[in-house]
C-alpha positions in Angstrom: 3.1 -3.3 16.7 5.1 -1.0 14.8 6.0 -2.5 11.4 9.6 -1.3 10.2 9.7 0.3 6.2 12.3 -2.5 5.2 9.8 -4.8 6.6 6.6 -3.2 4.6 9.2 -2.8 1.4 9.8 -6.6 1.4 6.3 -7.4 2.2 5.2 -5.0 -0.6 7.9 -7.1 -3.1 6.7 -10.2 -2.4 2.7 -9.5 -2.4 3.3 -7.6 -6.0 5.4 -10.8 -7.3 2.2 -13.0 -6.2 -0.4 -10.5 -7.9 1.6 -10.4 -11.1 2.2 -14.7 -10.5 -1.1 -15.0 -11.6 -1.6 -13.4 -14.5 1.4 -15.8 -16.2 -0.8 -19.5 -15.2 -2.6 -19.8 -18.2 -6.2 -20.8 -17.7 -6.2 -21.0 -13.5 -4.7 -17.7 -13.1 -8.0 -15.4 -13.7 -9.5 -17.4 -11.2 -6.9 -17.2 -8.8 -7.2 -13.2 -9.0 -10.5 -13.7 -7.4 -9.2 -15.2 -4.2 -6.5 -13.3 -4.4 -8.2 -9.8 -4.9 -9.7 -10.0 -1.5 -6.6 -11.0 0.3 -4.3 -8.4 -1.1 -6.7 -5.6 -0.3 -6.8 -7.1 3.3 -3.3 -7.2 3.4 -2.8 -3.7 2.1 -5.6 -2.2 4.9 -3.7 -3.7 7.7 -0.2 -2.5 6.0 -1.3 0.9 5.7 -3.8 2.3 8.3 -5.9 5.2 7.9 -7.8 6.7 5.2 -4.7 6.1 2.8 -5.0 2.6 3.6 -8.5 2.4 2.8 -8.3 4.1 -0.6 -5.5 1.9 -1.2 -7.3 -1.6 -0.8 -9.7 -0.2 -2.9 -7.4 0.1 -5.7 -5.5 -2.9 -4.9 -8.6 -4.8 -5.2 -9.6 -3.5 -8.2 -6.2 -3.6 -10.0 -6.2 -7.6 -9.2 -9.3 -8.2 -10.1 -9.5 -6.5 -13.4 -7.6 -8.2 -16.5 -4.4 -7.0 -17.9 -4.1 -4.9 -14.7 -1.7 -7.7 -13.0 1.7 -6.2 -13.8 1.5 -2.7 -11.4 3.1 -2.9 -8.5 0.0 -1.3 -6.4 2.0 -2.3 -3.4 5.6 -0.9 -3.9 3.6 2.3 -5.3 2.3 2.4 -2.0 5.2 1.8 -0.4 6.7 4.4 -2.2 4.1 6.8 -2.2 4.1 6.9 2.1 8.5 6.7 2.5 9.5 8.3 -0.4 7.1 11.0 -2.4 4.8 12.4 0.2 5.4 15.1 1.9 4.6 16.2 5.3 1.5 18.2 5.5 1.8 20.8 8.6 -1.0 19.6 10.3 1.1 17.0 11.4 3.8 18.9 12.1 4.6 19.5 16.1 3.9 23.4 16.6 5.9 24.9 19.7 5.1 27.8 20.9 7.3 30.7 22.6 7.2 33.3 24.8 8.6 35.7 25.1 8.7 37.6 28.5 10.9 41.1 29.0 12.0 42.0 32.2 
């Protein structure tokens, strides 16, 4: 199933409002990073497939399980990072190729 980018952008919103929820619950909230470490970089792997997606759960993980780290947005950066700042390598471009014949 193909997953639209307004969809993955509201996803991303509301999984980075969650991560940083934590991190304002006094006492509970370091304890909720560690279930909620796990999920997120779930949830980030099956956003994003691919190597990308990989690296990115990675991070995610880390990022919510680490202290302080709560308030980046890890998934409207990458978000952001596949729609908006990455460019198209040209191995992924289409090639076509033409001949030319003379008569």
């Amino acid at each position: 199933m193909q997953t639209s980018k307004s969809s993955l952008l509201r996803k991303s919103l509301i999984y980075d409002v969650i991560g940083m929820a934590t991190s304002f619950i006094p006492l509970i909230g370091p304890f909720l990073d560690i279930i909620w470490a796990p999920y997120a970089a779930r949830q980030m792997s099956e956003m994003y497939k691919g190597k990308e997606g990989k690296i990115a759960s990675v991070i995610v993980f880390i990022e919510e399980i680490l202290p302080f780290t709560d308030i980046v947005p890890t998934f409207t950066l990458m978000w952001l990072y596949n729609f908006v700042w990455k460019k198209e390598t040209p191995s992924k471009m289409q090639h076509i190729e033409v001949e030319i014949v003379e008569k």
